[in-house]
C-alpha positions in Angstrom: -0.7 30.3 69.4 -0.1 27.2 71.2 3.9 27.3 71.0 3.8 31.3 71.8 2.0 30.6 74.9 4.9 27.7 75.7 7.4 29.9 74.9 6.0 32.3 77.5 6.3 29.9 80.3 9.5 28.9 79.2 10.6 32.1 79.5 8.6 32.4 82.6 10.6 29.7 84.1 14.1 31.0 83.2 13.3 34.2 84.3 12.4 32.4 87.9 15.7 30.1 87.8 17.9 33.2 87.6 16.1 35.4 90.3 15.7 33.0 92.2 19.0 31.8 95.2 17.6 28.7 95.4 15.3 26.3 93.9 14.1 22.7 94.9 12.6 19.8 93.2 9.9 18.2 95.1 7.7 15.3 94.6 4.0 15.9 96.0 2.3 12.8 95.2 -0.5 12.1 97.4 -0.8 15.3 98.6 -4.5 16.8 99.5 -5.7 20.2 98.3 -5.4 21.2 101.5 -2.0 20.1 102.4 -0.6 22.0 98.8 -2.4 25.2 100.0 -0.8 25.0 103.4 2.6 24.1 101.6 2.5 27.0 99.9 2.0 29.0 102.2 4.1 28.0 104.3 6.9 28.7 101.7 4.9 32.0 101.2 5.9 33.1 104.5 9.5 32.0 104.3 9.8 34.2 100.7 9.7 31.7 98.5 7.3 30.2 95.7 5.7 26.7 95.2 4.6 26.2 91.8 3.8 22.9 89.9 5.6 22.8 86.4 5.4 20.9 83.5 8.5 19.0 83.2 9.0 19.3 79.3 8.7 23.1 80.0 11.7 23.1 82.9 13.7 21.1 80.4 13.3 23.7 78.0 14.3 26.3 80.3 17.2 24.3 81.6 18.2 23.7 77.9 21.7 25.8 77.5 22.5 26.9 81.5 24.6 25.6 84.2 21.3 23.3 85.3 21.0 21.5 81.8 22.5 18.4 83.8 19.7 18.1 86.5 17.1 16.8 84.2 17.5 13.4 86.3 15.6 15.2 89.0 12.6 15.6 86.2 10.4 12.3 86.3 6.8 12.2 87.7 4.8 15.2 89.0 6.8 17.6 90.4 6.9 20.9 92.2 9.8 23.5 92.5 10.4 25.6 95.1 12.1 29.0 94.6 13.7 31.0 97.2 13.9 34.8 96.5 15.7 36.1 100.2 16.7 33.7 102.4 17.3 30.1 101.4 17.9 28.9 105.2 15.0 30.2 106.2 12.7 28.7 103.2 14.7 25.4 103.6 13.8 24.8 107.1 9.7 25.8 106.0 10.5 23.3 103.8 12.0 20.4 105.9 9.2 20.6 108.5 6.2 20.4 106.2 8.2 17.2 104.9 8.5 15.5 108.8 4.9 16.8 109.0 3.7 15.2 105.8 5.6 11.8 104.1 4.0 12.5 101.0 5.7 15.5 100.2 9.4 14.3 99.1 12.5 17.0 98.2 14.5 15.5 95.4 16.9 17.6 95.2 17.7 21.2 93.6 20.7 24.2 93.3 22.1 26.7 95.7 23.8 29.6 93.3 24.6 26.6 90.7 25.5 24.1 93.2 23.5 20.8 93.4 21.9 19.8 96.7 20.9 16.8 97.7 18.3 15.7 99.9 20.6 15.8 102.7 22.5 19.0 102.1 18.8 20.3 102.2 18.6 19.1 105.3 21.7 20.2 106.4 21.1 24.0 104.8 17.4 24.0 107.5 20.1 23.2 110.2 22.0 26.5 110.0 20.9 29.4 111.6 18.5 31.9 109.1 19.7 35.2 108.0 17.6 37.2 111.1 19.5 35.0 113.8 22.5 35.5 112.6 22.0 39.3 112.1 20.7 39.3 115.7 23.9 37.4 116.9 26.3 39.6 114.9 24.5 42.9 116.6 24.5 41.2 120.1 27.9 40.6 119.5 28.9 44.2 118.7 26.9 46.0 121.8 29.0 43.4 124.0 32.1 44.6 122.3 31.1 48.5 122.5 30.4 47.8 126.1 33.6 46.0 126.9 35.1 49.0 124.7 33.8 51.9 126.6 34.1 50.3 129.9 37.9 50.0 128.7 38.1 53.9 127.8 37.4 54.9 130.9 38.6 52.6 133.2 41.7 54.9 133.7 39.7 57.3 134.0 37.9 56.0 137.0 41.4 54.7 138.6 42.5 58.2 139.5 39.0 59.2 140.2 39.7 56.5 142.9 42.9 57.4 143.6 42.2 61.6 144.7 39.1 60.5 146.8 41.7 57.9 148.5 44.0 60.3 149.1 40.9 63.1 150.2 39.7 60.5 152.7 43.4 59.7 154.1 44.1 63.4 154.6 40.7 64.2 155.9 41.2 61.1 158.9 44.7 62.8 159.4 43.4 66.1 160.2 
């Protein structure tokens, strides 16, 4: 019973490493109760998951895919953070409950099967989240419409110009 109830949460795990965009290794030593409920939902908000795992269970789950080489990131009690939707978004949850709290510690983790760092981490909670950029992109096109449409009938409004000139020269001449 005990080794189907392992094989479960390995299967649990894998089944979280390939939906998930993003995950991160954290160390959380020293952290209050308090401070891990507030963690986790702060990454609750971002969409994303906090959850404490065995480390002989990840390795299992890492056995045989593309992560099988980050088992240097499994020593002492660690917690991984999976990002569903946005990864920028969860990162920079992520980064400011860190400045916040000293205790909390990102080893490291993988974007779509590419290893980040603690500073690329960093770097990823620097760069604007998927909303902003969506709201810049839409700004972006009503400017353009605008520019467009005021373009389309600028010729328009030339000869508009042009007639009530030429109505207002022969009307003084009369």
């Amino acid at each position: 019973m005990n080794r189907e109830i392992k094989a479960e949460q390995v299967s649990q795990v894998q089944d979280k490493l390939k939906t998930a965009r993003m995950a991160i290794v954290t160390e959380y030593k020293g952290l209050t109760v308090a401070q891990m409920t507030q963690l986790r939902r702060e990454i609750q908000k971002a969409s994303g998951e906090y959850k404490v795992i065995k480390n002989t269970l990840v390795r299992r789950a890492l056995k045989d895919t593309p992560y099988s080489s980050f088992d240097h990131l499994l020593t002492g009690p660690n917690g991984w953070v999976f990002a569903y939707e946005d990864p920028v978004t969860l990162s920079k949850a992520l980064i400011k409950f860190s400045e916040q709290n000293d205790r909390l510690r990102i080893k490291g983790g993988f974007l779509e099967g590419e290893f980040l760092d603690q500073m690329k981490v960093k770097d990823l909670a620097k760069l604007p989240s998927r909303t902003e950029l969506q709201a810049k992109l839409l700004s972006i096109m009503q400017l353009s419409a605008g520019h467009l449409l005021r373009l389309i009938q600028e010729p328009g409004a030339r000869v508009v110009r042009l007639i009530e000139m030429l109505r207002k020269g022969k009307a003084a001449s009369q």
